[in-house]
C-alpha positions in Angstrom: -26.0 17.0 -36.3 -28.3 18.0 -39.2 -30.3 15.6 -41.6 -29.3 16.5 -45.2 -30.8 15.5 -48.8 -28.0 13.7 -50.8 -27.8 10.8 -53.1 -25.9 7.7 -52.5 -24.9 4.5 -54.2 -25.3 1.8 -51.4 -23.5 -1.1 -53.8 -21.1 -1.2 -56.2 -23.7 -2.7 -58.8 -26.6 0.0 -57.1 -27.7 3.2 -59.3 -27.6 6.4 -57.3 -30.7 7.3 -55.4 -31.9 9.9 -52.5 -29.9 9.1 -49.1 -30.5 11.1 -46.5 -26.8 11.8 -44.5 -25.5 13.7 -41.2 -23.6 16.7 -41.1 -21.4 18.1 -38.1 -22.9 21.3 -36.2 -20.4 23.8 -37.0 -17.2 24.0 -35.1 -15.0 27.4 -34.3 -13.0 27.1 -37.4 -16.2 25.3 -39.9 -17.5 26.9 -42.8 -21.2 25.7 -43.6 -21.9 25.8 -47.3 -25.5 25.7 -49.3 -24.4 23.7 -52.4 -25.6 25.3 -55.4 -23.9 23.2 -57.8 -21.1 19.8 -58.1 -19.4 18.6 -60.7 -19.6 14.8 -62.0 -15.9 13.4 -61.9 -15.0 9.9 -63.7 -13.9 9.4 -60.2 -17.7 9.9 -58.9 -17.8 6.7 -61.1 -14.8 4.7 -60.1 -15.3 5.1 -56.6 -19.7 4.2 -57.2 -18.9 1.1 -58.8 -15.3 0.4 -56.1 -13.1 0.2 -59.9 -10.2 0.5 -57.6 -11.2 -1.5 -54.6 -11.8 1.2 -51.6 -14.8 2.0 -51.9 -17.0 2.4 -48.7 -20.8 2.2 -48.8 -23.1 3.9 -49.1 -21.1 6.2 -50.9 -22.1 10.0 -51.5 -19.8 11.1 -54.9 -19.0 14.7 -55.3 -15.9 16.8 -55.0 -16.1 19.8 -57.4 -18.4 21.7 -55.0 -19.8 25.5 -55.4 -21.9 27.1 -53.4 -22.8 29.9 -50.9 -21.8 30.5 -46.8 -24.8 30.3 -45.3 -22.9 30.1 -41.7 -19.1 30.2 -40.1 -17.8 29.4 -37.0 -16.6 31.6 -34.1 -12.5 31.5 -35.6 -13.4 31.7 -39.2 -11.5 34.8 -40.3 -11.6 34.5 -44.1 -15.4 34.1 -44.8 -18.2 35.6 -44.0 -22.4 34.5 -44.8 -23.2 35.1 -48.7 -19.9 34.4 -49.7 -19.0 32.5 -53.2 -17.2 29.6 -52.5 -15.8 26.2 -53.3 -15.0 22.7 -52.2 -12.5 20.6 -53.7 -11.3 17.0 -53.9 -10.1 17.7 -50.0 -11.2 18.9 -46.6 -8.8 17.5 -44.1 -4.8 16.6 -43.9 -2.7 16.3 -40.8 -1.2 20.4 -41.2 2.1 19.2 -39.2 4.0 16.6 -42.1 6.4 17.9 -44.8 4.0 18.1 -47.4 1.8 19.8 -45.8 4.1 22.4 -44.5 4.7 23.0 -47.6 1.3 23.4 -48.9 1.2 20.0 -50.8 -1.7 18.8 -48.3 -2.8 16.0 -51.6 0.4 14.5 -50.8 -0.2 14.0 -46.9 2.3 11.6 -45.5 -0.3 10.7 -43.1 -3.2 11.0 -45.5 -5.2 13.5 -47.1 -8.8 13.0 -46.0 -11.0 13.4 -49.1 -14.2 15.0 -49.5 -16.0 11.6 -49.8 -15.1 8.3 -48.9 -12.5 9.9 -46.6 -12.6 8.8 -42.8 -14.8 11.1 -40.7 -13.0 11.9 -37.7 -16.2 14.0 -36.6 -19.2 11.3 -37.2 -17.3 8.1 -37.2 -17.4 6.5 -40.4 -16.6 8.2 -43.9 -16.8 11.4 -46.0 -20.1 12.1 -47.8 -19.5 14.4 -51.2 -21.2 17.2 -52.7 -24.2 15.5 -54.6 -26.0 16.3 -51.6 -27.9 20.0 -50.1 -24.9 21.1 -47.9 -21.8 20.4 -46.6 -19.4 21.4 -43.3 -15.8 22.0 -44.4 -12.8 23.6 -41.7 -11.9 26.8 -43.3 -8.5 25.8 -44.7 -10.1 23.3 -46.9 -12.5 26.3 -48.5 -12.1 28.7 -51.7 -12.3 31.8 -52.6 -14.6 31.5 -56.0 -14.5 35.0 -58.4 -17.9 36.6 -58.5 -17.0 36.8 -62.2 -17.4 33.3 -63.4 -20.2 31.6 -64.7 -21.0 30.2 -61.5 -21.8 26.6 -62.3 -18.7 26.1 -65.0 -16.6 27.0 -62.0 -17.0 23.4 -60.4 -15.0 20.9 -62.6 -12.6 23.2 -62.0 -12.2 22.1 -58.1 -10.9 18.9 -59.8 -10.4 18.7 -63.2 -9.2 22.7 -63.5 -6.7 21.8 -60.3 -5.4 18.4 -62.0 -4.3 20.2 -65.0 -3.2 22.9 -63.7 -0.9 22.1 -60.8 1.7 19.7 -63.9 1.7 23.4 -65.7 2.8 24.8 -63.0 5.2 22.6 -61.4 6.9 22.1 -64.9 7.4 25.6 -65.4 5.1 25.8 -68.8 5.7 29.4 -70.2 4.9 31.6 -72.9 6.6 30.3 -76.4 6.7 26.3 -75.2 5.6 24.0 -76.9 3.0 21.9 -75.0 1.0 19.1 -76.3 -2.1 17.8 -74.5 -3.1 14.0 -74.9 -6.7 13.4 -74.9 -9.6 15.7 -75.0 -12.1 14.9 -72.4 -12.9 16.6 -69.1 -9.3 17.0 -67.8 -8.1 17.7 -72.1 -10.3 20.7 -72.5 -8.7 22.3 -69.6 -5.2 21.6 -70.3 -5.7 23.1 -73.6 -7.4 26.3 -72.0 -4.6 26.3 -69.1 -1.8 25.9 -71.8 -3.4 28.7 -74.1 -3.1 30.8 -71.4 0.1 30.6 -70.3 1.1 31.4 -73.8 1.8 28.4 -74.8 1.8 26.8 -78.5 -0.6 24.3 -77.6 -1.1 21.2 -79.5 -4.0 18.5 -79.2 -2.9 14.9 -79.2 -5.5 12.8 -80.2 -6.7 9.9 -82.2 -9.5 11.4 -83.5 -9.8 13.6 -86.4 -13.3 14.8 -85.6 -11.9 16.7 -82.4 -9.8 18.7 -84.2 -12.5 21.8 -84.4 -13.4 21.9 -81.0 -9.7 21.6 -79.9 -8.7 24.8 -82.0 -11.9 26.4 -80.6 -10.7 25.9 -77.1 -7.2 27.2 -77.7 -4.8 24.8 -79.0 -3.1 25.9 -82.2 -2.6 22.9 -83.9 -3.8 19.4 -83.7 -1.7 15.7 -84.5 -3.3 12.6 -84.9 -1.4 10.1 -83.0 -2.5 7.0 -85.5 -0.3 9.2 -88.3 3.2 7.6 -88.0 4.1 10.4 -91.1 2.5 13.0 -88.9 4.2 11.7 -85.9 7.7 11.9 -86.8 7.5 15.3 -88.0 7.0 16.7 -84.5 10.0 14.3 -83.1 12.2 15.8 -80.6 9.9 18.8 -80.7 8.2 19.3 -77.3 9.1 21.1 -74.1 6.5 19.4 -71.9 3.5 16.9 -72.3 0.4 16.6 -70.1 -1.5 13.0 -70.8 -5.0 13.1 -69.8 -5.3 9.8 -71.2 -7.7 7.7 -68.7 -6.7 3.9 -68.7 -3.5 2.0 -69.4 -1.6 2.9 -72.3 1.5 2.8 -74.5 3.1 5.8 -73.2 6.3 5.1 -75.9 5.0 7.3 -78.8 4.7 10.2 -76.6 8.1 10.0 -75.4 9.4 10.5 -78.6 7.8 13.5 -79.1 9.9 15.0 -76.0 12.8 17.3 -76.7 15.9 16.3 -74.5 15.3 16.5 -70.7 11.7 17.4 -71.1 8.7 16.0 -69.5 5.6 14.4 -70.3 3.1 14.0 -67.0 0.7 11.5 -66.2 -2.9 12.9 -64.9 -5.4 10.6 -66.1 -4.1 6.8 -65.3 -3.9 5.4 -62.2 -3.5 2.0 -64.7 -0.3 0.2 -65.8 1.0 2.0 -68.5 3.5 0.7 -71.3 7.0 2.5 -71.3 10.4 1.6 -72.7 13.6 2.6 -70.9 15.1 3.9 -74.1 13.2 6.2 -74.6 13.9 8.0 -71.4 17.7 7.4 -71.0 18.4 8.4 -75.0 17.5 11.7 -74.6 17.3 12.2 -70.7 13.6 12.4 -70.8 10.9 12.5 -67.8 7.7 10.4 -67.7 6.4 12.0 -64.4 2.6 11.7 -62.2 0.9 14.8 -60.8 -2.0 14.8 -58.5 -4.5 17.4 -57.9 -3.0 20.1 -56.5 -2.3 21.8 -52.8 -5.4 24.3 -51.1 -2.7 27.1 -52.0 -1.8 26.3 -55.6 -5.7 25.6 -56.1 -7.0 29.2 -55.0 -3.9 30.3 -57.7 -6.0 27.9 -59.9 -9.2 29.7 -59.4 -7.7 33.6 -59.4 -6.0 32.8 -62.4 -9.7 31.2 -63.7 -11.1 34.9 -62.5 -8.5 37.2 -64.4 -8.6 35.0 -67.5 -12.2 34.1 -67.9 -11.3 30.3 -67.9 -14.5 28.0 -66.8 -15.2 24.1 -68.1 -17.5 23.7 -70.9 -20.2 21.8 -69.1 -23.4 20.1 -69.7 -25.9 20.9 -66.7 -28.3 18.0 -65.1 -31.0 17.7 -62.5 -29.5 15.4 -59.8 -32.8 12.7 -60.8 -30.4 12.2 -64.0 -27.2 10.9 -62.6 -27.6 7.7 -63.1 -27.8 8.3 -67.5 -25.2 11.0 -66.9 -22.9 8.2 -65.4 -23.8 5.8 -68.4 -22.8 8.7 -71.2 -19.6 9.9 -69.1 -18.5 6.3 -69.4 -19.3 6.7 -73.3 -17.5 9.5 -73.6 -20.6 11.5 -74.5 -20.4 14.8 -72.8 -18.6 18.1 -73.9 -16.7 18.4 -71.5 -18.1 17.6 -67.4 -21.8 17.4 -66.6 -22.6 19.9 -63.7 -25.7 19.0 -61.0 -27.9 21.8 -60.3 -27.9 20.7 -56.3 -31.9 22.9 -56.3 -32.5 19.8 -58.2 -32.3 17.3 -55.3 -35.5 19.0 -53.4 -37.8 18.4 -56.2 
């Protein structure tokens, strides 16, 4: 085992300070990775301050890991020292259930062992994230990263890029389709770039007027504001699929109405109670659906499509010695569109 430099809540009412954690020697199928940079995740946040009640202390936050290979183990056939690589929201699933046959290993039917809070069937204990020097991941959990990216936007997209994307993909979102994104925050922005993409018409659901600039600037050819009822019942009937970033509970209803017949609208963002009327489904044989991350297959897709399209997140960078305001403005909404950690940061 190695000591490590991370940073570590140890309460749920505790800011994030240094913590010094363990790491596994490498095994014959481990990749070891120098973090150069993690992502900050609403989800860092949740799980800090146990919002949804699993929290295990001291917790070390971090899945939207980047960084180099400084070492591999005997097996490893896919990496090699100095390679560009990432670490997502996952590093362990059972490899023998149905989902994970079928690459779906976020949908383990014997659990998915996340990249923090996770059980630790090496140490004992949990998971420790990326807001820490290094990490040990088995290779199937590892990613290719394109050498052509700006390096440190590349991390939200090991959750946030993956969240929006996978819904895309598994609803089939093609060139001429009308797809309108709800909410422009961290997992917004990239739904709008995603969409663009793809070829979508993209359209920016929000109910703020003052987002409309940066919406267009990211890609989205239009923008509604969902507090216009006139405005609202133009677009009636009108689109082919929906991805709803929104965070927190919510009246879905007004969305749904905005579905053609048998189209969908997904929920990424709310693990929350959200308001929906039957009608509005069985009238016009509509979908409200959830999506979760996405598979280690469909999220190195993710990240080549990222590389032939020039997609990163719009970030904010911060030394690690900020989190603790960086959490505070997250929660405020104040950031365009993920803070990034500069990992050098945590050995000052």
């Amino acid at each position: 085992m190695k000591n490590v430099n991370a940073y570590a809540a140890k309460s749920n009412d505790a800011d994030l300070e240094p913590f010094d954690i363990e790491r596994r020697e490498i095994l014959a199928d481990d990749v070891k990775i120098e973090i150069d940079y993690c992502g900050v995740c609403h989800s860092d946040i949740h799980q800090v301050r146990n919002d949804w009640g699993n929290s295990k202390y001291p917790v070390v936050p971090g899945h939207e890991i980047v960084g180099r290979v400084t070492e591999v183990g005997k097996d490893v056939k896919n990496y090699k020292k100095g390679d560009l690589v990432g670490v997502g929201c996952m590093v362990d699933s059972c490899q023998e259930c149905d989902s994970c046959k079928e690459d779906l290993e976020q949908y383990c039917e014997n659990g998915m062992v996340a990249t923090y809070n996770g059980k630790d069937e090496h140490l004992g204990g949990h998971t420790f994230g990326g807001y820490s020097e290094m990490i040990v991941v088995k290779e199937k959990f590892v990613l290719k990263v394109p050498e052509n990216l700006d390096t440190k936007a590349v991390a939200p997209l090991l959750c946030a890029g993956i969240t929006t994307w996978s819904p895309l993909r598994q609803w089939n979102v093609k060139k001429g389709d009308k797809v309108g994104v709800v909410g422009l925050g961290g997992l917004g922005h990239m739904g709008v770039k995603f969409a663009h993409a793809l070829g979508a018409h993209v359209v920016m659901i929000t109910t703020s007027p003052g987002k409309a600039e940066d919406a267009k600037r990211l890609g989205a050819d239009a923008v509604l504001i969902s507090k216009n009822e006139e405005d609202m019942k133009k677009h009636q009937g009108t689109f082919d699929f929906i991805l709803n970033t929104v965070p927190v509970g919510h009246d879905t209803n007004p969305y749904i109405g905005l579905l053609k017949r048998d189209a969908t609208m997904t929920l990424v963002g709310a693990i929350d109670e959200v308001d929906i009327h039957g009608g509005g489904l069985v009238m016009g044989r509509k979908r409200l659906a959830g999506s979760l991350i996405g598979g280690i297959k469909e999220t190195q897709e993710m990240l080549d499509f990222c590389g032939e399209h020039n997609i990163v997140s719009d970030i904010e960078m911060i030394d690690i010695q900020n989190i603790n305001e960086a959490y505070e403005r997250v929660v405020n909404s104040d950031v365009k569109y993920r803070f990034v950690i500069d990992m050098k940061s945590i050995k000052n």
